[in-house]
N, C-alpha and C positions, 0 to 999 in steps of 0.2 A: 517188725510189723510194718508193712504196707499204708500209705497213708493215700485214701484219693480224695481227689481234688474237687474241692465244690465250686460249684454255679452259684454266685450269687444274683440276683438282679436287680439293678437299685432301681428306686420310683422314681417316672420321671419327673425332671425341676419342675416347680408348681410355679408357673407364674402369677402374677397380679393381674386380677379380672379390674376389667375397668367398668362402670353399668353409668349408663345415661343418667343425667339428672336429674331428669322428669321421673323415671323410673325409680329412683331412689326415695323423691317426695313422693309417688307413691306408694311405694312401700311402709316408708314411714306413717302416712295417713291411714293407711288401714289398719294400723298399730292403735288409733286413738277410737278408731270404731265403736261401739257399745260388744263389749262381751268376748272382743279380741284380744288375743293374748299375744305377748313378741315372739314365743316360740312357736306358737301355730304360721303366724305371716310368715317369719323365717323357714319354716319349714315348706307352706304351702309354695315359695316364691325359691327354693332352692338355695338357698344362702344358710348361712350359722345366723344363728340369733346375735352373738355377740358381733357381727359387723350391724347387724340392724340398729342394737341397742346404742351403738358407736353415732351412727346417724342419727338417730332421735336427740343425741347429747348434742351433736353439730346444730341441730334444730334448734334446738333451746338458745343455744347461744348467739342463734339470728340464722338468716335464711340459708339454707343446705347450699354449700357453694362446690366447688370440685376440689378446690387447695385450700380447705379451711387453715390449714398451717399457716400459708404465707401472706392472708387478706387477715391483720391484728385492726380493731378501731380502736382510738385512741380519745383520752377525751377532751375536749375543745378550751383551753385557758386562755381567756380572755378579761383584762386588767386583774390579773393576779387570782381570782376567780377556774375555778375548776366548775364547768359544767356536766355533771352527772350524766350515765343516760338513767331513761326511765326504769320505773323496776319490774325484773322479770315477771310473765305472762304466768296465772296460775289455775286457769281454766284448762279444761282436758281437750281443747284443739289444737292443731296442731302449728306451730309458731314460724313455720317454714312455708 
């Protein structure tokens, strides 16, 4: 039996898009809209929902920065005292 040979062709490497940061708070603000939904913006803005959803989480946790990873705040101990920060924001604007 003859065997022939296949063509495969692989996809090309998917890079990491990088999107401005203005861009990104806005995306996320249109997320808190009246009546908008994450997968609509995601969709109408070309993206996966779940990188938007990713950035609304960055938001919460203080202003949408570009390397949330390596910008941690810490909290300020002063005579043995630990100062708090304030408690998260629970209103539907958005925190970024």
């Amino acid at each position: 039996m003859d065997t022939v040979p296949q063509t495969v062709e692989l996809p090309a490497k998917r890079q990491n898009r990088r999107y401005p940061l203005e861009w990104k708070r806005s995306v996320v603000e249109q997320t808190f809209e009246p009546g908008a939904s994450v997968a609509r913006v995601a969709r109408d803005n070309n993206i996966n929902a779940n990188q938007v959803w990713a950035w609304r989480k960055l938001c919460a946790q203080g202003p949408l920065i570009e390397d949330a990873q390596t910008e941690t705040m810490l909290p300020v101990v002063a005579d043995g005292r630990v100062d708090r920060p304030p408690a998260r924001r629970t209103s539907t604007t958005p925190p970024c």
